[in-house]
Structure formats: C-alpha cells, structure tokens
C-alpha positions as CSV (number, residue, x, y, z in Angstrom):
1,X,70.9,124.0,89.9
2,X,73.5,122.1,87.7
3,X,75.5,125.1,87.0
4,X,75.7,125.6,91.1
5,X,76.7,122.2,91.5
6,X,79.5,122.3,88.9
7,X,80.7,125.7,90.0
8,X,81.4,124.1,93.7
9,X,83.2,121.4,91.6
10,X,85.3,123.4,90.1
11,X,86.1,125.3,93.7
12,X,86.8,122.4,95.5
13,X,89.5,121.5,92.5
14,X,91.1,124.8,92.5
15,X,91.5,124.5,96.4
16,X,92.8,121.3,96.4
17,X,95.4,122.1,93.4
18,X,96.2,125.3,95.3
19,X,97.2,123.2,98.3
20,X,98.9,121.0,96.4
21,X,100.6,123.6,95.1
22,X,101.6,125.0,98.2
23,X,103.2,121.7,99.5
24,X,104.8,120.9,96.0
25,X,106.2,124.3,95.8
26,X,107.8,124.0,99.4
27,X,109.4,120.8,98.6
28,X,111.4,122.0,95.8
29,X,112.3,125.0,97.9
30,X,113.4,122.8,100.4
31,X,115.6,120.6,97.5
32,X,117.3,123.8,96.6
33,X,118.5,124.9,100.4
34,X,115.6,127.8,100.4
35,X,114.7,126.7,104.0
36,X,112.9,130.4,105.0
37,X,110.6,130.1,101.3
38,X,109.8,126.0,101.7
39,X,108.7,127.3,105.2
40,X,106.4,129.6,104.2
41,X,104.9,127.4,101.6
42,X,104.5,124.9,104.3
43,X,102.3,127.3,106.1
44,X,100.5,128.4,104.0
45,X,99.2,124.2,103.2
46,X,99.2,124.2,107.0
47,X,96.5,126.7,106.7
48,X,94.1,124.5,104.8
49,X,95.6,120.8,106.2
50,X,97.1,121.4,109.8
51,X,96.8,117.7,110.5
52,X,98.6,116.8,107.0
53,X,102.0,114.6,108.5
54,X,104.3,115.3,105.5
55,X,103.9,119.0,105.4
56,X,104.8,119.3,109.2
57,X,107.7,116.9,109.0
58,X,109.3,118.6,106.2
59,X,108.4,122.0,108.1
60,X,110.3,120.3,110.9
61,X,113.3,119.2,108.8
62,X,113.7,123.4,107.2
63,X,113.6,124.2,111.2
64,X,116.7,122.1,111.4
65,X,118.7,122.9,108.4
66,X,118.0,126.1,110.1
67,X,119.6,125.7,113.4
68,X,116.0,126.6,114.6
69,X,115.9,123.0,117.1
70,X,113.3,123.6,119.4
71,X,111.3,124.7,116.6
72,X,112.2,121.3,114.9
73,X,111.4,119.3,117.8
74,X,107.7,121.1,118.1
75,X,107.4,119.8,114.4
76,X,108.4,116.2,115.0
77,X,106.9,115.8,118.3
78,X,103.7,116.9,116.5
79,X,103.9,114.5,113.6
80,X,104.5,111.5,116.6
81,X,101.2,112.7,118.1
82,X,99.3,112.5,114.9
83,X,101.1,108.9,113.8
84,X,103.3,107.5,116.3
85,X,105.2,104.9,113.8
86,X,106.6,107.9,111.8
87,X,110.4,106.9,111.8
88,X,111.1,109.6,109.7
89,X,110.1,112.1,112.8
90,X,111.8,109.4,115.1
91,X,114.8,109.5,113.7
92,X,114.9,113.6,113.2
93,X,114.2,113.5,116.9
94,X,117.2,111.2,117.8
95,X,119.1,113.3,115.5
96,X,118.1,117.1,117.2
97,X,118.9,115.5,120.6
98,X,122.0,114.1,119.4
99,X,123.2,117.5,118.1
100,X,122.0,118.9,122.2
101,X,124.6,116.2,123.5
102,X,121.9,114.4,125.0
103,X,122.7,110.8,123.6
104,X,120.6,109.4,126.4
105,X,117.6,110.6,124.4
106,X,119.5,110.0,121.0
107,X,119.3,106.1,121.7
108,X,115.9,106.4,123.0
109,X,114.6,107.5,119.7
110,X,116.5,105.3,117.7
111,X,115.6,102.4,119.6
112,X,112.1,103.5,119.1
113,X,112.9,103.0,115.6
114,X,114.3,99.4,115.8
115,X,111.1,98.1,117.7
116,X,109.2,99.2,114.6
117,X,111.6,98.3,111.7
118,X,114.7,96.2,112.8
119,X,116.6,96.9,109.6
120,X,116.8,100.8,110.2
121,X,120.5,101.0,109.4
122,X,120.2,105.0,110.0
123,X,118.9,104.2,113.4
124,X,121.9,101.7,113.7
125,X,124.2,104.5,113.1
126,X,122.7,106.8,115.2
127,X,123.1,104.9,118.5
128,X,126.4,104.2,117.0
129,X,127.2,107.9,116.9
130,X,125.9,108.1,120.3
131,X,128.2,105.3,121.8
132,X,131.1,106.9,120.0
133,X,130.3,110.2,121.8
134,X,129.7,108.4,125.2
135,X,133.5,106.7,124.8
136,X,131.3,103.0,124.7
137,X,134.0,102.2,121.5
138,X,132.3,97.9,121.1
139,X,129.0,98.9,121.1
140,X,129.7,102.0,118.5
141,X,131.9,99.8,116.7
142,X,129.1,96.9,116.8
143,X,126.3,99.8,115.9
144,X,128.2,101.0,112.9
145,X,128.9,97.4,111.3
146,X,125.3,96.9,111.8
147,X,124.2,100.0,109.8
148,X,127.0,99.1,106.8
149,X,125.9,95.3,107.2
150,X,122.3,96.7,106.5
151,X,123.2,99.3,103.5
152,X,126.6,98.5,102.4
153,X,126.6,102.3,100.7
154,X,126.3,104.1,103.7
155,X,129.4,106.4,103.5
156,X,129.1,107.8,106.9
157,X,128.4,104.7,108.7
158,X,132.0,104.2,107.1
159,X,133.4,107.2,107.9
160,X,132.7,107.4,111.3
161,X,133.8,104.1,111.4
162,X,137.1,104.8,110.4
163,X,137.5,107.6,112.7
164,X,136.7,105.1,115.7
165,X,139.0,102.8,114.2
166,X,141.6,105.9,114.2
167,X,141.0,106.3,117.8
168,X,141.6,102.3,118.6
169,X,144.4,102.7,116.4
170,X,143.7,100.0,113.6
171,X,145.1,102.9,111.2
172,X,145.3,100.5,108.4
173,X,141.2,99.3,109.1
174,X,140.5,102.8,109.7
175,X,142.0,104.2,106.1
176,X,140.2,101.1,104.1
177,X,137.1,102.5,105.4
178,X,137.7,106.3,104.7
179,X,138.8,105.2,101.5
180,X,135.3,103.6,101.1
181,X,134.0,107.2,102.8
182,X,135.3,109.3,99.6
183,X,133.9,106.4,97.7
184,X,130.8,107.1,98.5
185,X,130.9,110.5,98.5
186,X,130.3,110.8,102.9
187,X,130.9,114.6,103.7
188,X,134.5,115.3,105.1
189,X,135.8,112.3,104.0
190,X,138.2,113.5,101.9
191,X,139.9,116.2,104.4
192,X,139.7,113.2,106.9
193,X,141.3,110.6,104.6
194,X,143.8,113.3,103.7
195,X,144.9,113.9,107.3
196,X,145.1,110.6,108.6
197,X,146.0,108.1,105.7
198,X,148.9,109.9,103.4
C-alpha cells in the first residue's frame, strides 16, 4: 500500500516538472526570437493547464511577434476572461489594435489600464501614440510627458516625442529628446536623430 502511495507521488512530481518544463522551455524560446518552438511548448503546457494565464499570454505575445494578430487577440481576449485586471493582456490588446489603425480601441484598452494602475506609463504612451496618429498633437504631447514623467528611461516615449516635436517644428526640443532616444537605446533612434538633427 505504501509503495502505491509513493509511486503516485513520484507521478504527480514528474507531471508537474514536465509541465514546468514545457512552460520554462517556451519562455526561453520565446527570449531567443524562436516564436514557432516557444509556441509549441506553450501547447503542449496548455495541454495539461489550459486555464494557466501566463502560458496563454506569452502564447499570445509569439502570435504577435509573428504577425499572426487575430491569433494574438484570441490569446489576450482569453487571458481578460480568465482575470480581467491582467494589464499585461490590456495593454497587448491596445497595442494589436493600434497596429489595425483602430486607435479608437487603442485608447479604450489603455484607459482600461489607467482605471486599474494610474501610473501605467506604457499605457500613457500608447494613447499618446494614438493621439499622434489621430493628428490630436496636445493631448499626444501631454500623453507622452506623462509616460517620461512616470519612467524617465522610456526611450520611445522620447522618441516619439521628438518626432511630434519635429512635426510642431520645436527642432531644437525635438533633437534633445532623440538625443535622449539613442541614449537609451529606443529602436530607430539613431537613423532618426541622424536625419533630422545633423
């Protein structure tokens, strides 16, 4: 009777490990850009734990590296049904929609956000991307000082920042802040400080 009881032991330990296993190993594919492989691994935890919120999200978040959005948007839409605070899926939501052109949604999402955690700076810069798209120039520019106000190392906040200051043309505003963008590393930064500030 012991032996039986110790030899489901030892089962349920292997399971769980394998699992683990199976989420583990699709995070570090995910780290390393091997979208299609993290995926699988994702599925295979799925299997086991179909309800398990981090496994779908990052499922979601190799959908959208992928260019696979509607895919992307199952995944997040699932993870707000199972915990409908997640502004990790909130914000990936905001973000597919912003990259469909429908800002209208964008904001949505990221206001969602700010109802839940008012010191979001990502969702700050969001809706500030959003306003910049729409033309609405105060309310991007007010979005984006927000999101820098809130994480001073936020090197697209500054970028995109210094492209709207480009547009109002405050050129000499707009290259302190692409300066700042390279700073910080913000991607296309350089080719943008490059083209508009030497």
């Amino acid at each position: 009777m012991r032996f039986k009881f110790y030899l489901v032991i030892i089962m349920l330990i292997a399971v769980v490990s394998c699992q683990n296993e199976n989420s583990l190993l699709g995070d570090e594919y995910f780290e390393t850009g091997k979208y299609e492989k993290a995926i699988e691994a994702y599925n295979e935890y799925l299997e086991l734990k179909p309800r398990h919120v981090k496994t779908i999200y990052n499922r979601g978040r190799c959908y959208q590296e992928l260019g696979k959005q509607d895919k992307a948007l199952e995944d997040f839409n699932t993870v707000i049904e199972l915990d409908g605070n997640n502004e990790n899926a909130l914000l990936s939501l905001g973000q597919v929609f912003y990259g469909k052109d429908d800002f209208k949604s964008t904001i949505f999402y990221a206001q969602k956000v700010l109802e839940k955690n008012p010191d979001n700076a990502m969702a700050f810069y969001l809706i500030g991307r959003a306003n910049h798209r729409q033309g609405m120039t105060r309310d991007a520019m007010n979005n984006y000082n927000t999101a820098i106000n809130l994480t001073p190392n936020f090197g697209e906040a500054y970028l995109y920042r210094g492209a709207l200051k480009l547009l109002l043309k405050q050129k000499k505003a707009a290259c302190i802040d692409l300066n700042k963008a390279v700073e910080l590393k913000a991607e296309g930064a350089d080719k943008a400080l490059r083209k508009n500030c030497r």
